[in-house]
Phi, psi and omega in degrees: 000122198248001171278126208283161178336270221287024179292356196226026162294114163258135176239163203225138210196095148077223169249001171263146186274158194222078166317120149293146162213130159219151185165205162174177198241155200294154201266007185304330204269343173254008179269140155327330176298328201264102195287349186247137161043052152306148165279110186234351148241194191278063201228200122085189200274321149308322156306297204312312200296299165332295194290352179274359158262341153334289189278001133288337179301265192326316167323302183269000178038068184290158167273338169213163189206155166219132183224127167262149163185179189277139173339270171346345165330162158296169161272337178259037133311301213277339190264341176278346173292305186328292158319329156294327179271323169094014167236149129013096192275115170284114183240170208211141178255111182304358200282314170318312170258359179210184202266009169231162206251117165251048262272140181208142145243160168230155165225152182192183208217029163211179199266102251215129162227194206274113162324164161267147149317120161230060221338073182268144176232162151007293167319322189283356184270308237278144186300141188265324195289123171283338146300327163304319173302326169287354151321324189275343209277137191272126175318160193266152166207170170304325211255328144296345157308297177317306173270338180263018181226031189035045150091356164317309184065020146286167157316145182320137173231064175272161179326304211325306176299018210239319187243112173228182184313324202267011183226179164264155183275154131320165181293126203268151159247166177308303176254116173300326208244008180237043178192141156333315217267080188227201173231016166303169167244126178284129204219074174087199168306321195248214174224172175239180182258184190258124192303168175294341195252351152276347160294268204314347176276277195280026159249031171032054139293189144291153182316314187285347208308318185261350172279349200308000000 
């Protein structure tokens, strides 16, 4: 099924039915991250993905609908979805409402204004038990020393120290530990990755949220 879920969430208001369609389509091929054969127009398999919330949009004929993606798109990506949706793109930073700075546009179709800031940091997530943290903690290696100190082979200066209780994390990735852009943490001598019940906190789930 290439239709995103929740295209197919019906809500019950009384006895009027309420469509919903919210999603979005994967941002690989159009993110900044993507160092080989990025997409920067509306063309190629990233678009292809894209149109495939078209045509739930059409199926279901939602009464209100939201489609997210990553910022970073090219602009003649965001502007034919803006054309394509017949709306407007909004953009939004998750950091406002949570401890990670998530740079996103949405498009949607009823009327939305800019979260308030509700300073949330790190601190405010973050696991307390230290044995459960250590669990989390990335090894020390030569070679990770190395890449995370841009090749200098002096002591570490790695990202980690960049995200600490007192900050907000960066945008989390699948590998936390092989990129500037990461979710590591400073831990001890080193650093750790972000436990599973502090992911789902800052993508502001439930703590269980990755167990269902």
């Amino acid at each position: 099924n290439t239709y995103p879920t929740a295209a197919k969430l019906v809500l019950c208001r009384g006895v009027e039915m309420i469509k919903l369609l919210i999603g979005g389509s994967p941002c690989t091929k159009w993110s900044i991250a993507q160092k080989n054969n990025r997409e920067t127009e509306p063309s190629g398999i990233g678009w292809e993905l894209f149109r495939n919330y078209v045509i739930a949009k059409e199926k279901f004929k939602p009464d209100f609908f939201l489609y997210e993606n990553n910022k970073s798109a090219a602009q003649p990506i965001k502007d034919e979805i803006s054309k394509e949706l017949g709306v407007d793109l909004m953009y939004i930073n998750s950091a406002l409402v949570s401890a990670q700075n998530r740079q996103r546009f949405y498009a949607f179709n009823w009327k939305v204004e800019q979260p308030q800031d509700r300073g949330i940091l790190f601190c405010d997530i973050m696991e307390r038990d230290v044995e459960e943290l250590k669990k989390y903690k990335v090894p020390r290696t030569p070679s990770r020393e190395r890449m995370w100190n841009n090749g200098r082979g002096d002591k570490i200066q790695h990202s980690c120290k960049n995200i600490t209780n007192e900050k907000k994390t960066r945008c989390l990735t699948t590998k936390q530990d092989r990129s500037s852009n990461t979710g590591l943490i400073a831990f001890e001598d080193f650093c750790r990755y972000v436990t599973v019940k502090e992911a789902c906190r800052l993508q502001t789930m439930p703590d269980d949220y990755c167990r269902m």
